[in-house]
C-alpha positions as CSV (number, residue, x, y, z in Angstrom):
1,X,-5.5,2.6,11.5
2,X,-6.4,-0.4,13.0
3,X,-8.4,-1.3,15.9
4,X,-6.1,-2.5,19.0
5,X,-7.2,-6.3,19.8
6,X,-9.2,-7.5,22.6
7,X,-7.8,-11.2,22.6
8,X,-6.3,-11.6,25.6
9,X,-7.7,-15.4,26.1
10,X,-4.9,-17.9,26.7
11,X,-2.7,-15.3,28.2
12,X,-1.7,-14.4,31.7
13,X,-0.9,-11.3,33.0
14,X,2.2,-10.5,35.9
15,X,1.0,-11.8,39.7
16,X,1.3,-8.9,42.7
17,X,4.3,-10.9,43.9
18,X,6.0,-10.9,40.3
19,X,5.2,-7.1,39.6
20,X,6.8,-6.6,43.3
21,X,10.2,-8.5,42.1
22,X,10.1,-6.1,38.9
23,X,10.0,-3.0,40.8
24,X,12.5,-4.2,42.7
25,X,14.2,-4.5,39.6
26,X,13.8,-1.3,38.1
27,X,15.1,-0.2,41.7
28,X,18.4,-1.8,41.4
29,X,18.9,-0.9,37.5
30,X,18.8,3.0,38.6
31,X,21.0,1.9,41.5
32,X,24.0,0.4,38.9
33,X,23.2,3.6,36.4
34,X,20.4,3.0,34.1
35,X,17.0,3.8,34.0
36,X,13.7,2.2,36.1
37,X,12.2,1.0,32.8
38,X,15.2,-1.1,31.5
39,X,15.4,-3.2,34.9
40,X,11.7,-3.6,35.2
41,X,10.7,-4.8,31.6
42,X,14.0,-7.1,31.9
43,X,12.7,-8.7,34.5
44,X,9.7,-9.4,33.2
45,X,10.8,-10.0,30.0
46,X,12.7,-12.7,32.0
47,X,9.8,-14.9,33.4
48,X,9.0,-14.9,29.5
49,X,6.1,-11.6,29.7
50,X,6.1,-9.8,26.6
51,X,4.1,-6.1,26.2
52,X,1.6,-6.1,23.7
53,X,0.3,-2.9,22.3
54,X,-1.8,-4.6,20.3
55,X,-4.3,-5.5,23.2
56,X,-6.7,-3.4,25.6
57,X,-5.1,-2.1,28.5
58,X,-4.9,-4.7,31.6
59,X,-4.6,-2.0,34.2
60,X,-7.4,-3.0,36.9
61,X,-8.9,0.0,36.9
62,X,-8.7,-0.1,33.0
63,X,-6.4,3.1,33.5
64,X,-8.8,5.4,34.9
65,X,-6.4,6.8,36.8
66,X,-3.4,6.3,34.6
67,X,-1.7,3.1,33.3
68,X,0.3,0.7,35.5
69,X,3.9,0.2,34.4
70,X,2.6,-3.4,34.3
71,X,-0.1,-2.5,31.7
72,X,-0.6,-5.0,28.7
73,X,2.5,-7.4,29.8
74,X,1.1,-11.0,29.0
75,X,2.5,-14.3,28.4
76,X,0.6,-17.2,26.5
């Protein structure tokens, strides 16, 4: 097994403001019929984020209390 990456130099993680706009998102996907998840990574997939499980987690807290659904989204 190999070790998950800590490069996260060059990359940016989602603002508040575009983390807001995803949730909102995820709200309106379960509101035509799908799921939270499908409207949220859309959207972020959408502003050109991709989610990285190859990196640390992102989470402020580092996931103390749980990860974020925001957790390891980046873009370069």
């Amino acid at each position: 097994m190999v070790a998950p990456s800590t490069e996260t130099t060059g990359y940016s993680v989602p603002t508040h403001e575009e983390v807001l706009a995803a949730i909102r998102a995820g709200y309106r996907a379960i509101d035509d019929g799908y799921g939270f998840y499908p409207g949220f990574n859309g959207w972020l997939e959408s502003l050109g984020y991709t989610r990285r499980e190859d990196v640390d987690c992102t989470c402020p807290d580092r996931g103390y209390r749980g990860h974020l659904p925001e957790c390891r989204w980046m873009r370069p």
